[in-house]
N, C-alpha and C positions, 0 to 999 in steps of 0.2 A: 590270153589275147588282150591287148589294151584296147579301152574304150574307144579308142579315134579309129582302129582298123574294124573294130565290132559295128560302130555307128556306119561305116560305110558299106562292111561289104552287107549289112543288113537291107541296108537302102538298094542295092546292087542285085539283090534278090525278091525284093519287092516289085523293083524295075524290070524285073528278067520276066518273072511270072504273073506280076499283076496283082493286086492286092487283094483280090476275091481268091485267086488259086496258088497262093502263096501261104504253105503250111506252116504250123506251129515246129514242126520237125524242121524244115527249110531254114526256118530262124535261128534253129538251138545249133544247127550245122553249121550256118554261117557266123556264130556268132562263138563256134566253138567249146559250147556247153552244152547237157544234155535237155532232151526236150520238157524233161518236169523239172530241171530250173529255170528254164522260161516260162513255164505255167506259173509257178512259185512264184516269180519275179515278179510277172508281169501279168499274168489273167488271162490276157487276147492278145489279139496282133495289132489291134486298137491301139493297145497302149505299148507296145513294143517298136510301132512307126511313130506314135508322136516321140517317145524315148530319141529312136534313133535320128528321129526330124532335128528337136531341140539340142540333142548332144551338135550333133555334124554343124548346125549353125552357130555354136556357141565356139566350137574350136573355128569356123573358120573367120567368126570375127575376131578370134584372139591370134589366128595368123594372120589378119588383115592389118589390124591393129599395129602390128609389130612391124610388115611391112614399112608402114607411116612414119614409125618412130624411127627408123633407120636413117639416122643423121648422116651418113656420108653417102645416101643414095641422094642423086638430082629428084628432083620434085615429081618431076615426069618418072622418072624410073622407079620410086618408092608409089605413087598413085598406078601405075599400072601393076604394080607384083600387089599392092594391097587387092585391084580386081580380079586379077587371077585368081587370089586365095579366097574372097569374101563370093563371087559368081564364077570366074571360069572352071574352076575346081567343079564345077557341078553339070558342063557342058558332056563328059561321058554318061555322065548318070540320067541325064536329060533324054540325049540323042543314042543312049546304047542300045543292042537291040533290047526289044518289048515293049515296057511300059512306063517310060522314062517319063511322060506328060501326063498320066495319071496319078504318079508319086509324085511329082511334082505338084499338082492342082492337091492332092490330100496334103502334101506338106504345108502349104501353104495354109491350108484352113486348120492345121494342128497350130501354126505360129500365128494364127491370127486369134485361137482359141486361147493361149498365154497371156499371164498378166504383162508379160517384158517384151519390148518390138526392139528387135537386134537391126533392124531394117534404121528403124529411127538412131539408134546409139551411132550406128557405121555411120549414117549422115554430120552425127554429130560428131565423132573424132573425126572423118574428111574435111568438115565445117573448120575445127580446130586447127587440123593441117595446114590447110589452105590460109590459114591468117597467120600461122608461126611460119610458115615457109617464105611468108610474102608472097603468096600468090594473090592475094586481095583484099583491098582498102578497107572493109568493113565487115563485120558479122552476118546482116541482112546478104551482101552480097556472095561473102565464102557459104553461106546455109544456098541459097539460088546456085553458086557452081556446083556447089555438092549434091543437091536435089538431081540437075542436071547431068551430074558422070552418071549416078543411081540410075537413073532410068535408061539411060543407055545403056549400061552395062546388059540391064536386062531383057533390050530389043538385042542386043547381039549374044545373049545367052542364047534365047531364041533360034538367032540363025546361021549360027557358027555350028556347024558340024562337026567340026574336033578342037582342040584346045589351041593350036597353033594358029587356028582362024581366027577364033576370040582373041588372041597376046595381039595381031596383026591390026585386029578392028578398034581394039582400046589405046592401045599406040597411036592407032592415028586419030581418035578422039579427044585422046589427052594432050596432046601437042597441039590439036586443034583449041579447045580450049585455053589452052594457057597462052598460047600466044595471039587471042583474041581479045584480052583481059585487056580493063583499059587501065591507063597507067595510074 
């Protein structure tokens, strides 16, 4: 099983169960290998959720990324498929049943445990975007629009309950945005 389907359905069983009653066996099932190579591997389920936290954020800024770079997408249309991949991609996992908000809260304090903030880079390739696309005048100001989609995104991670709600709320965030820019 590749690493991008391991790193999620691991997260997807952490979510389900809960990270207190989520077994060592649960992990090696989901993950498609037996439960003493995930001992081997990994020790605990400690370090088998920071694993699968760092993995899952690492591809999805490098599908966000890619989104961005997609020269023949409209600005708006390449900025909203980057949020899908960099936060909406994570609204089932958030809002599925269980424990979607306490994997969540550990994941966060696993990426805040890392030397590398994928939070900061993503600011910084949208920062980038935003001034090769001609979205805005200046550095100071494409880093303040890009700050500004970042946090949005993450109040409608929040309150989007399926993915389709999230495309709908960054859509019109995004358009909101850029066509408030001054000229």
């Amino acid at each position: 099983m590749p690493d991008d389907i391991r790193f999620h359905a691991i997260l997807e069983v952490f979510g389900r169960y809960g990270f207190r009653k989520t077994s060592m066996d649960d992990l090696a099932k989901a993950a498609g290998v037996s439960r003493q190579t995930i001992y081997n591997r990994f020790g605990s389920k400690e370090v088998v959720l920071d694993w699968a936290v760092a993995g899952y954020v690492e591809q999805a800024y490098e599908k966000a990324v890619a989104a961005l770079s997609d020269s023949n997408a409209a600005p708006a249309d390449a900025l909203v498929e980057a949020f899908m991949r960099w936060t909406g991609d994570g609204v089932p996992l958030l809002h599925g049943p269980g424990h979607g908000a306490e994997i969540l809260e550990l994941g966060m304090d696993a990426i805040r445990r890392a030397e590398d903030d994928p939070d900061a880079r993503f600011g910084q390739a949208l920062a980038g975007f935003l001034l090769e696309r001609g979205q805005c005048a200046g550095e100071a100001r494409a880093a303040d629009i890009a700050h500004l989609l970042q946090m949005a995104s993450k109040g409608v991670l929040l309150k989007s309950g399926r993915i389709e709600d999230f495309r709908t709320a960054m859509t019109r965030i995004v358009a909101t945005v850029l066509d408030c820019r001054p000229a």
